[in-house]
mmCIF file as gemmi writes it, N, C-alpha and C atoms, coordinates in Angstrom:
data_model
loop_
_atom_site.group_PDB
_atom_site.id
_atom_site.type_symbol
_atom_site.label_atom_id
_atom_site.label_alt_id
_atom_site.label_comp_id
_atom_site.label_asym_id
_atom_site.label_entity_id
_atom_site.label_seq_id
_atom_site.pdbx_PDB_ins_code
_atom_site.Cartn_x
_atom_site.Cartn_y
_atom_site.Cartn_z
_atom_site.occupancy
_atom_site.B_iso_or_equiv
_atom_site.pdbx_formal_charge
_atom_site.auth_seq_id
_atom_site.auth_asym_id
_atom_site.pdbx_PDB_model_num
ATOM 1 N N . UNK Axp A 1 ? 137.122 102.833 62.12 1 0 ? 1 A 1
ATOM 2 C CA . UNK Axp A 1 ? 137.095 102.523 63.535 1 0 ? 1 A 1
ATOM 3 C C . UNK Axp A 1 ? 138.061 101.36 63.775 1 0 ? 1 A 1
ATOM 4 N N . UNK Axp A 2 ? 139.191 101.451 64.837 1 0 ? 2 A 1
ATOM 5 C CA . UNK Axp A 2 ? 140.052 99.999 65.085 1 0 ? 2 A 1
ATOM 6 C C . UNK Axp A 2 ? 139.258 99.637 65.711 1 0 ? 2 A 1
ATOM 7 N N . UNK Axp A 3 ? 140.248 98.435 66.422 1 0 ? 3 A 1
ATOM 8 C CA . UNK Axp A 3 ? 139.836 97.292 67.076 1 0 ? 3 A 1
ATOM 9 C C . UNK Axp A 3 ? 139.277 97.597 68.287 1 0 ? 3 A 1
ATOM 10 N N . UNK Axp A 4 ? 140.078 98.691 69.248 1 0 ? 4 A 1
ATOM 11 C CA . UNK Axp A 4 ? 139.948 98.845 70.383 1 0 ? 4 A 1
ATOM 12 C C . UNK Axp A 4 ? 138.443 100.133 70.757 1 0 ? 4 A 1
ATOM 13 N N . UNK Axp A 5 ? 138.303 100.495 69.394 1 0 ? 5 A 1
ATOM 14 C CA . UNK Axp A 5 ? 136.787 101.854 69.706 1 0 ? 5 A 1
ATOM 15 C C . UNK Axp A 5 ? 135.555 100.709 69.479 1 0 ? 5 A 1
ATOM 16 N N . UNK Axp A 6 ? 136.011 99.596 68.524 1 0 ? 6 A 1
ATOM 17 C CA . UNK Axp A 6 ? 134.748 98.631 68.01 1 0 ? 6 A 1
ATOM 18 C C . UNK Axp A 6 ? 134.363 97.961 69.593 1 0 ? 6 A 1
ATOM 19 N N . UNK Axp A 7 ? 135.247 97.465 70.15 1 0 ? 7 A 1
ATOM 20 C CA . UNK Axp A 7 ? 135.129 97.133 71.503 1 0 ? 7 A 1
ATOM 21 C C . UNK Axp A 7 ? 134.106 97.838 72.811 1 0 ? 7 A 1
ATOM 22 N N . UNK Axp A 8 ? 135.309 98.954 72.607 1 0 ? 8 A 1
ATOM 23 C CA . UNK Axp A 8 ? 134.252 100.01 73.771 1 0 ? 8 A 1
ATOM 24 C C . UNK Axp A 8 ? 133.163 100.14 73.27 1 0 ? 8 A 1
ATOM 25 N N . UNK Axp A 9 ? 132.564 100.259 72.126 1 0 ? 9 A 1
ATOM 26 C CA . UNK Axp A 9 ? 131.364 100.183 71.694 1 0 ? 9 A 1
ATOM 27 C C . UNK Axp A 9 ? 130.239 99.507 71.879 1 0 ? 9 A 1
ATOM 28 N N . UNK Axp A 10 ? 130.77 98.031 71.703 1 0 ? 10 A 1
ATOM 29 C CA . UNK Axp A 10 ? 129.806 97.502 72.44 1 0 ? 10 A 1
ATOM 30 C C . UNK Axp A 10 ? 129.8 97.091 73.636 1 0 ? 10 A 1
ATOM 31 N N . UNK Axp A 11 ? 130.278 97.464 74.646 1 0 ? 11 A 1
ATOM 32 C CA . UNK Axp A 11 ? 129.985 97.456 75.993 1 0 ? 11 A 1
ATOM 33 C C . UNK Axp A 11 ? 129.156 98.16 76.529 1 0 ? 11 A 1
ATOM 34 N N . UNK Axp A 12 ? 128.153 97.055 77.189 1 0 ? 12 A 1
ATOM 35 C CA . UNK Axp A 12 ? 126.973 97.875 77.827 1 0 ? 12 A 1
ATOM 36 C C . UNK Axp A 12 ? 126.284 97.173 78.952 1 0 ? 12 A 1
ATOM 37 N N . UNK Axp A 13 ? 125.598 97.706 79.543 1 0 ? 13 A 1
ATOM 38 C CA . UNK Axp A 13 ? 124.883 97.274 81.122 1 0 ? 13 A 1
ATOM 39 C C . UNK Axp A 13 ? 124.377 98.689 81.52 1 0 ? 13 A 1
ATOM 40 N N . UNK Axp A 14 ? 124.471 98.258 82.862 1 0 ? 14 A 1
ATOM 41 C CA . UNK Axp A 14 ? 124.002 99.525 84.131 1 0 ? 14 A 1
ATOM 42 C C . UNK Axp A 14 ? 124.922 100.268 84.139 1 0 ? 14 A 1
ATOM 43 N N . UNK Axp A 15 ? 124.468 101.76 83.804 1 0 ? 15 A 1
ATOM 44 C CA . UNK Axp A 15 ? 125.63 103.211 83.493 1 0 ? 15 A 1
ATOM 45 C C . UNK Axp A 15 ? 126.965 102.905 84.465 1 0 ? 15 A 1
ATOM 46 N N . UNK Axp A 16 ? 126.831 102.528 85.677 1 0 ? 16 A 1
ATOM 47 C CA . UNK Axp A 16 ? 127.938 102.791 86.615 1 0 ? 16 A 1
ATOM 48 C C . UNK Axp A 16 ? 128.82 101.19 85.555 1 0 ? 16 A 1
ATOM 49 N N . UNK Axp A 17 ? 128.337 100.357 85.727 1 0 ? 17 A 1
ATOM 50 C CA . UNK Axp A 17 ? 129.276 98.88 85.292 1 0 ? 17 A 1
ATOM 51 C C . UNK Axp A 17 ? 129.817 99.248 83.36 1 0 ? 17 A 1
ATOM 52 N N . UNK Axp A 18 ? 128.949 99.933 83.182 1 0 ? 18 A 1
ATOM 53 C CA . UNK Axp A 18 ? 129.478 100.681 81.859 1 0 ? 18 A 1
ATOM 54 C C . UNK Axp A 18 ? 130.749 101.556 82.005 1 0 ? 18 A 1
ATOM 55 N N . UNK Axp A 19 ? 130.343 102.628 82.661 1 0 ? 19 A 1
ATOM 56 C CA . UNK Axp A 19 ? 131.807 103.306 82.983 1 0 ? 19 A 1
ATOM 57 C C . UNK Axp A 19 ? 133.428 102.458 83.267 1 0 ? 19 A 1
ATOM 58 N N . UNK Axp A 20 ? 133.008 102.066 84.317 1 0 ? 20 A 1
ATOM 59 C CA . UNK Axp A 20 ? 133.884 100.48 84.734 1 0 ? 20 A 1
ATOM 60 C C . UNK Axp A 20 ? 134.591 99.703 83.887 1 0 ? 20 A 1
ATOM 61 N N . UNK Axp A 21 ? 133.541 99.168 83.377 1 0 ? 21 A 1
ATOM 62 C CA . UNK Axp A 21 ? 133.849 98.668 82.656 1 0 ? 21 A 1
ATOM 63 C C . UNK Axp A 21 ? 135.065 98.641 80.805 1 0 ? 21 A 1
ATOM 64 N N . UNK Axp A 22 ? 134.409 100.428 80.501 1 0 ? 22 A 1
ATOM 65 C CA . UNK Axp A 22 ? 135.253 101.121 79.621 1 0 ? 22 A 1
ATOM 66 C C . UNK Axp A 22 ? 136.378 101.485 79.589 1 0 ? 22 A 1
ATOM 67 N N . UNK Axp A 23 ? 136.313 101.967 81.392 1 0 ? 23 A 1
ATOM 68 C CA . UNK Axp A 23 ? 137.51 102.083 81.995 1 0 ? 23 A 1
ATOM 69 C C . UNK Axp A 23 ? 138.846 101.325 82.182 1 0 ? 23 A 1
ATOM 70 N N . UNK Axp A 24 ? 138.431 100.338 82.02 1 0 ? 24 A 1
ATOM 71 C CA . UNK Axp A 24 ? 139.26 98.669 82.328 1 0 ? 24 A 1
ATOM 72 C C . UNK Axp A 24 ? 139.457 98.892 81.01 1 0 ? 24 A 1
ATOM 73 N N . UNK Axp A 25 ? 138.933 98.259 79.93 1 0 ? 25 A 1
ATOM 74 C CA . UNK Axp A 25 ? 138.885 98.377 78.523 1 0 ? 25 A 1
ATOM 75 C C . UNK Axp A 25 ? 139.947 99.332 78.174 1 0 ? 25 A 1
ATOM 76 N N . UNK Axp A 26 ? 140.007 100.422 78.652 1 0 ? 26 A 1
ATOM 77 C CA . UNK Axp A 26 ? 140.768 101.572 77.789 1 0 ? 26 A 1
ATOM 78 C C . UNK Axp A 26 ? 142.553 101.392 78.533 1 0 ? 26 A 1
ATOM 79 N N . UNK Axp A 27 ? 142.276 100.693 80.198 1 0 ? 27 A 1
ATOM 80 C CA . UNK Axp A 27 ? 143.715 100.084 80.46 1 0 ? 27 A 1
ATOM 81 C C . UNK Axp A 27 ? 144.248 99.302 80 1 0 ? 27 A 1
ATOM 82 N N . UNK Axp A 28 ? 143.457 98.316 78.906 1 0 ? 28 A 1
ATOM 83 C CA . UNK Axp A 28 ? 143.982 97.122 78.624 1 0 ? 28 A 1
ATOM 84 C C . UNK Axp A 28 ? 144.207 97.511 77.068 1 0 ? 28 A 1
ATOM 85 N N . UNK Axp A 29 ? 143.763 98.299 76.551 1 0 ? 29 A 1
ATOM 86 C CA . UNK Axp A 29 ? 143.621 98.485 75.06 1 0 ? 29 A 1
ATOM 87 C C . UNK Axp A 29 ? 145.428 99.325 75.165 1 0 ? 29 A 1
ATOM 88 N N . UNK Axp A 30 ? 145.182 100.509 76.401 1 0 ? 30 A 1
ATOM 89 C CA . UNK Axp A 30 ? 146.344 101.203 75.679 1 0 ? 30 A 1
ATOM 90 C C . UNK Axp A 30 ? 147.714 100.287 76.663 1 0 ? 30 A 1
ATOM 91 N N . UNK Axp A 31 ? 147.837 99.43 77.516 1 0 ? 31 A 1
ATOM 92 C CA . UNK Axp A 31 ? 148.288 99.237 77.949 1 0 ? 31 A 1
ATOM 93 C C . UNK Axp A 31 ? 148.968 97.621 76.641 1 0 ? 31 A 1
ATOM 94 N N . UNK Axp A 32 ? 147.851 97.41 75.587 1 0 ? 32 A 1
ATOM 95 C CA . UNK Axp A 32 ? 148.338 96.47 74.62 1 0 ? 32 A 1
ATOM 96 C C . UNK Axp A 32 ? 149.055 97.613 74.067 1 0 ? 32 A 1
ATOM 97 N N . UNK Axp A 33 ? 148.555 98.545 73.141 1 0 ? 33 A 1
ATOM 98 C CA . UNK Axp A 33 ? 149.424 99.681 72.343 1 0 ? 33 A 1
ATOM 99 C C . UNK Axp A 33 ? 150.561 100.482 72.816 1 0 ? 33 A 1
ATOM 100 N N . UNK Axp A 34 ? 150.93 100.209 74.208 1 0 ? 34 A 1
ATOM 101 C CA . UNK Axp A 34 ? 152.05 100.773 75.218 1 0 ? 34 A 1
ATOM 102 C C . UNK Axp A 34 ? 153.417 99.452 74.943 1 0 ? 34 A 1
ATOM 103 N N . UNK Axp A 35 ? 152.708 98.388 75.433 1 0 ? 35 A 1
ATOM 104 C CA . UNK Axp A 35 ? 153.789 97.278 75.315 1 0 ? 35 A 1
ATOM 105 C C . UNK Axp A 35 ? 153.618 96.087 75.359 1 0 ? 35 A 1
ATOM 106 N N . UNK Axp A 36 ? 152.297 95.636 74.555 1 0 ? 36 A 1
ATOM 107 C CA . UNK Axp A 36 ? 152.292 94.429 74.499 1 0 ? 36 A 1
ATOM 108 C C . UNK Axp A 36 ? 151.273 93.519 75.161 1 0 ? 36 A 1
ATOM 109 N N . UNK Axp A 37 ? 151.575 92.347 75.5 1 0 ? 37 A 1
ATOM 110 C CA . UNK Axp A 37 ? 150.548 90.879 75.679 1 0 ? 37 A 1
ATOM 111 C C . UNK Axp A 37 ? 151.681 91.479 77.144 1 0 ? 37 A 1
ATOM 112 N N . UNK Axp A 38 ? 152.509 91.935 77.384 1 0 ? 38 A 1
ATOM 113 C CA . UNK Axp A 38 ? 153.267 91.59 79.07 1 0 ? 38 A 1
ATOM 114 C C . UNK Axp A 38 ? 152.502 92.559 79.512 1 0 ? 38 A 1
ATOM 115 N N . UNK Axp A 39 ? 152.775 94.105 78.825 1 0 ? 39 A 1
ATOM 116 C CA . UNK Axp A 39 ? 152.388 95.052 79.753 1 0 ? 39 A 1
ATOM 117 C C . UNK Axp A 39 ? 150.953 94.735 80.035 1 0 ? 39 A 1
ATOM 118 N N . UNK Axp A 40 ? 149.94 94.469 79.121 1 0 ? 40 A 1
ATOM 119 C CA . UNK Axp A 40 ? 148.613 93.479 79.456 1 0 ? 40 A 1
ATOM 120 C C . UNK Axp A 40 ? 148.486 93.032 80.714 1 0 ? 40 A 1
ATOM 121 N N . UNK Axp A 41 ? 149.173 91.956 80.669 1 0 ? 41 A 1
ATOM 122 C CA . UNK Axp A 41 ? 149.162 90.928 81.8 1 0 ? 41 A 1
ATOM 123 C C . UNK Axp A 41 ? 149.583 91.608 83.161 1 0 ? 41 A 1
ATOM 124 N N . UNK Axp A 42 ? 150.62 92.483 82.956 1 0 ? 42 A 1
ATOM 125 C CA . UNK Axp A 42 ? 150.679 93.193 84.063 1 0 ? 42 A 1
ATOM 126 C C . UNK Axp A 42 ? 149.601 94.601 84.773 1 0 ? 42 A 1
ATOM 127 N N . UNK Axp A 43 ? 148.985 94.51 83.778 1 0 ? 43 A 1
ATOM 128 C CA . UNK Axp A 43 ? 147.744 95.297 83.968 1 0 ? 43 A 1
ATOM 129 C C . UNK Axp A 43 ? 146.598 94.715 85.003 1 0 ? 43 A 1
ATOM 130 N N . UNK Axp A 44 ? 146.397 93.295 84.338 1 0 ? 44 A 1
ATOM 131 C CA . UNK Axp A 44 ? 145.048 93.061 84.726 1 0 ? 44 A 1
ATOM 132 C C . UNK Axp A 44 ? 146.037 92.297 86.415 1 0 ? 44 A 1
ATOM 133 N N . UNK Axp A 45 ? 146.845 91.816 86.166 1 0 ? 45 A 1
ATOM 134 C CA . UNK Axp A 45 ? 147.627 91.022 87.623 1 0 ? 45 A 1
ATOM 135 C C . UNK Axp A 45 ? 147.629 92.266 88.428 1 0 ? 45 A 1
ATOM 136 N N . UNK Axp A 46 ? 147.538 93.345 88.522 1 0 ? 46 A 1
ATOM 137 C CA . UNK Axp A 46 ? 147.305 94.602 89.592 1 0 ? 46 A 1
ATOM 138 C C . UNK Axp A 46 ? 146.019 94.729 89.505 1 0 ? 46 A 1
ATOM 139 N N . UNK Axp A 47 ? 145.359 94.479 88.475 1 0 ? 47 A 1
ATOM 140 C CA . UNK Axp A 47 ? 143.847 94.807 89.226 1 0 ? 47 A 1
ATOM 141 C C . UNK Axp A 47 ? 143.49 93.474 90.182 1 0 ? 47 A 1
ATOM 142 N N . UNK Axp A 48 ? 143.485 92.415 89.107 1 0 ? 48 A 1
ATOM 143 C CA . UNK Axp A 48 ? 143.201 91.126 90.55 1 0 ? 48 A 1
ATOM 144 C C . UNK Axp A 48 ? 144.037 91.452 91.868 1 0 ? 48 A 1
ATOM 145 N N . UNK Axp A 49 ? 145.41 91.626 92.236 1 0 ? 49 A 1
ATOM 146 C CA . UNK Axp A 49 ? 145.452 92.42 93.111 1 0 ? 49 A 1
ATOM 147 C C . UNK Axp A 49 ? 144.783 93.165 94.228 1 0 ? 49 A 1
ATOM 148 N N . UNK Axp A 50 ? 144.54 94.344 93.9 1 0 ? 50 A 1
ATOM 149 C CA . UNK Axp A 50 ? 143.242 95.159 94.192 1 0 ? 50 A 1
ATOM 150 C C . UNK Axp A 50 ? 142.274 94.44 94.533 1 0 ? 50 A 1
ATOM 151 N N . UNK Axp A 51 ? 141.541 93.917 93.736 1 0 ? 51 A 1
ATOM 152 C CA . UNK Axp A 51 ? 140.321 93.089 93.913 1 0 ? 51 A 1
ATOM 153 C C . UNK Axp A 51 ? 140.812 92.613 95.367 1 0 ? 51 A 1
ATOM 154 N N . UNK Axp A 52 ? 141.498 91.499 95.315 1 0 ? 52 A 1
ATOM 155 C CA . UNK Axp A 52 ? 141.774 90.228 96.24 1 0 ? 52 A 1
ATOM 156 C C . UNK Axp A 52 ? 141.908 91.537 97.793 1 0 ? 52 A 1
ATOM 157 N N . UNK Axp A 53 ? 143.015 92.386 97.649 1 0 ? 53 A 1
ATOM 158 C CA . UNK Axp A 53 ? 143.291 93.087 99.326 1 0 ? 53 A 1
ATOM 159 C C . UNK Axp A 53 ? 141.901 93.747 99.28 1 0 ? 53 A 1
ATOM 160 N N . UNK Axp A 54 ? 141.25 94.285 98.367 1 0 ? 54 A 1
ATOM 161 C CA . UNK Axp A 54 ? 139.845 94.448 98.754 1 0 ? 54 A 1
ATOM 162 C C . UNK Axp A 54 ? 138.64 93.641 99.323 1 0 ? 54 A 1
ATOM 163 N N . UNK Axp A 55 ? 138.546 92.682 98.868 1 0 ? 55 A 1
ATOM 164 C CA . UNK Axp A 55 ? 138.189 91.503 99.163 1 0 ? 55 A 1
ATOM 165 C C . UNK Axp A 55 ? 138.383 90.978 100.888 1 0 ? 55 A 1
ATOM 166 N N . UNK Axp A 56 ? 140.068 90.81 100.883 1 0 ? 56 A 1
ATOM 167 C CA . UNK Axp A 56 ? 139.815 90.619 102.326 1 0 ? 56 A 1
ATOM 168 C C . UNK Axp A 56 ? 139.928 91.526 103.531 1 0 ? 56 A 1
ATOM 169 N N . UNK Axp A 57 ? 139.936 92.324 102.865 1 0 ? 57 A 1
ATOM 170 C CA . UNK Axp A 57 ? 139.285 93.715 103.822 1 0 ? 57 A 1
ATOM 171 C C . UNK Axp A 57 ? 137.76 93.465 104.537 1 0 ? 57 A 1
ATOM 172 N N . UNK Axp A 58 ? 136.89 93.088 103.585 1 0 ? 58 A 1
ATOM 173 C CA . UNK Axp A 58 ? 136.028 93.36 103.452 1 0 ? 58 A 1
ATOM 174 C C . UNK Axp A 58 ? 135.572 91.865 104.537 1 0 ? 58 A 1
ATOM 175 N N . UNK Axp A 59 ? 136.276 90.646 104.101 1 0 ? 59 A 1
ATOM 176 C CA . UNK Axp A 59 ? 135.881 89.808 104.811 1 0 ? 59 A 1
ATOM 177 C C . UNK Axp A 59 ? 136.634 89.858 106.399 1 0 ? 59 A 1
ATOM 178 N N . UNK Axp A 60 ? 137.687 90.291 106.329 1 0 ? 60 A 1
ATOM 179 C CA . UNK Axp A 60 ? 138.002 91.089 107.775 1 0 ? 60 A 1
ATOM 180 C C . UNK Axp A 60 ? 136.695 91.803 108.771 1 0 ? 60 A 1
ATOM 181 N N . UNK Axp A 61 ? 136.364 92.616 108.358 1 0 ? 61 A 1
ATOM 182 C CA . UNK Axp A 61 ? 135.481 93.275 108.849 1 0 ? 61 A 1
ATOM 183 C C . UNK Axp A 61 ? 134.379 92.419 108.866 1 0 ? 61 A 1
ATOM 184 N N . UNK Axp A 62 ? 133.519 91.953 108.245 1 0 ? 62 A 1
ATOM 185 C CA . UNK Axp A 62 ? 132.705 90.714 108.384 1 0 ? 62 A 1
ATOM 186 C C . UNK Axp A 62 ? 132.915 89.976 109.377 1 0 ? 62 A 1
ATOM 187 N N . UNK Axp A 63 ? 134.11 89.62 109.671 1 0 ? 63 A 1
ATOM 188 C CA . UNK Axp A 63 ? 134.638 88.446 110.844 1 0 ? 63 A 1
ATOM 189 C C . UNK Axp A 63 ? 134.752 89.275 112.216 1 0 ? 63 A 1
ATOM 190 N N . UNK Axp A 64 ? 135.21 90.5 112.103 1 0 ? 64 A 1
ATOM 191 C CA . UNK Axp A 64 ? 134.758 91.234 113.304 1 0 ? 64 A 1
ATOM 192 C C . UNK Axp A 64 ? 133.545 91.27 113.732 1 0 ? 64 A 1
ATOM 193 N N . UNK Axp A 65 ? 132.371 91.425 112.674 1 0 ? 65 A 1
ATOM 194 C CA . UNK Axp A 65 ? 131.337 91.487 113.263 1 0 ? 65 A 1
ATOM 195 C C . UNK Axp A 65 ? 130.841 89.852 114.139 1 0 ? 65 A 1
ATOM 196 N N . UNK Axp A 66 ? 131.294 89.367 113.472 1 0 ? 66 A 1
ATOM 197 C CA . UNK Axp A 66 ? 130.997 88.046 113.953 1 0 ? 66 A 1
ATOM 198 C C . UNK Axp A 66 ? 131.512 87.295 115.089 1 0 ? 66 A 1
């Protein structure tokens, strides 16, 4: 078993944050075995991304209600 199945392995929680979670895991694992500590970094800097315009979406709409 490498590094990256020992990993997914032990990840665990609530089925949905599991999935998620593996999911992320398996971008960052093959995205190290693709190209590196950059392509990495450029991985997770698009998900924070995401996160953040999600985020203020979300507080957008909040402020409408308000």
């Amino acid at each position: 078993m490498n590094y990256s199945e020992a990993v997914e392995k032990e990840i665990a929680g609530e089925e949905n944050d599991v999935r998620r979670h593996k999911e992320l895991w398996g971008r960052i694992s093959g995205a190290y075995e693709g190209g590196g500590v950059n392509l990495v970094a450029s991985v997770l800097n698009q998900r924070g991304d995401k996160i953040a315009s999600e985020f203020d979406a979300l507080l957008t709409e909040v402020r409408k209600k308000l």
